[in-house]
MARMIZA-428724 format. One line per 8 residues: number of its first residue (from 1); their letters; for each residue x, y, z of N, C-alpha, C, CB. Coordinates in steps of 0.05 Angstrom, whole numbers. Glycine has a CB too. Layout:
<sites>
NUM	a	X,Y,Z,X,Y,Z,X,Y,Z,X,Y,Z | ...
</sites>
This chain:
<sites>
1	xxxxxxxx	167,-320,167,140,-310,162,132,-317,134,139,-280,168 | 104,-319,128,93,-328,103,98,-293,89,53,-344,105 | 80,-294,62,87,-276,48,62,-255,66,88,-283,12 | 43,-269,61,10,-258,74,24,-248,92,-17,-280,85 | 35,-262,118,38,-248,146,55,-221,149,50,-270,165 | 72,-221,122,99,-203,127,71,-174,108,144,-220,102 | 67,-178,88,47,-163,78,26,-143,96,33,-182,67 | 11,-165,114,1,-156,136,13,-138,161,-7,-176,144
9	xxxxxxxx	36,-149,164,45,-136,184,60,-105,170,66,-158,200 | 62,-99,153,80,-77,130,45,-61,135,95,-95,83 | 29,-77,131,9,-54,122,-5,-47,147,-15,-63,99 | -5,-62,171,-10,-57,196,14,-35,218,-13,-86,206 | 32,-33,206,56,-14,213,43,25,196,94,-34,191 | 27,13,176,15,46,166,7,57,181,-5,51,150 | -10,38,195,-31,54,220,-12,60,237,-57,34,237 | 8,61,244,22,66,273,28,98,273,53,47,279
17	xxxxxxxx	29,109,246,40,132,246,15,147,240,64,135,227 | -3,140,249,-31,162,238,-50,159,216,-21,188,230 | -56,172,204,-71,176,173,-62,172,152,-78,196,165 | -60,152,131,-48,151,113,-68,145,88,-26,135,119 | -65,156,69,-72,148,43,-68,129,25,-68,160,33 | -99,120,8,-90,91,1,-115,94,-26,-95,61,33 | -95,101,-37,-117,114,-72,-122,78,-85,-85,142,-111 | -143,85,-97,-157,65,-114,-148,63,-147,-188,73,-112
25	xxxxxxxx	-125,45,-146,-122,51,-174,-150,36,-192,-91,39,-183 | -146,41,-220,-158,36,-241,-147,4,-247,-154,59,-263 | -133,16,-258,-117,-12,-276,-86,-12,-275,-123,-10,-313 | -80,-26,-283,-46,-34,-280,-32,-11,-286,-33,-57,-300 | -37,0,-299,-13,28,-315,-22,51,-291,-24,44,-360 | -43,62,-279,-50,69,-255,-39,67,-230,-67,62,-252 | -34,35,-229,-22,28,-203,1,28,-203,-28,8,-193 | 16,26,-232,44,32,-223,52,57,-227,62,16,-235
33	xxxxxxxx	36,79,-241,42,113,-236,39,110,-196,7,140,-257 | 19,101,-182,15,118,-163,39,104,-145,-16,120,-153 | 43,76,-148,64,63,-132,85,82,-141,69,30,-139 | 89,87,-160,121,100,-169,115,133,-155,129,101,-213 | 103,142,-148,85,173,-133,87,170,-105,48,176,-138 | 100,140,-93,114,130,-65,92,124,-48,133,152,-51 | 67,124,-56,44,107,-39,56,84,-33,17,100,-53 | 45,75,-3,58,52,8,35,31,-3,64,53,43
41	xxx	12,35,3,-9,18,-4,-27,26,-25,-23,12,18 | -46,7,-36,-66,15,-58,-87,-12,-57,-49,20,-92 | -109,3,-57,-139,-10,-47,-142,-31,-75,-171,19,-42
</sites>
């Protein structure tokens, strides 16, 4: 699998379990507080 397809399919597996949250970081120091806060994804 390409990187895109494995990506896609990781973030298409969120939806299987229901509702999930997907915060908007700001900027880089943001996104890695919320990644490290165990969000799977970020908009």
């Amino acid at each position: 699998m390409t990187g895109s397809t494995t990506r896609f399919e990781a973030f298409r597996r969120l939806h299987e379990t229901g509702i999930f949250v997907m915060p908007n970081p700001w900027d880089t120091g943001s996104a890695k507080v919320l990644a490290g806060l165990g969000f799977k994804a970020l908009a």
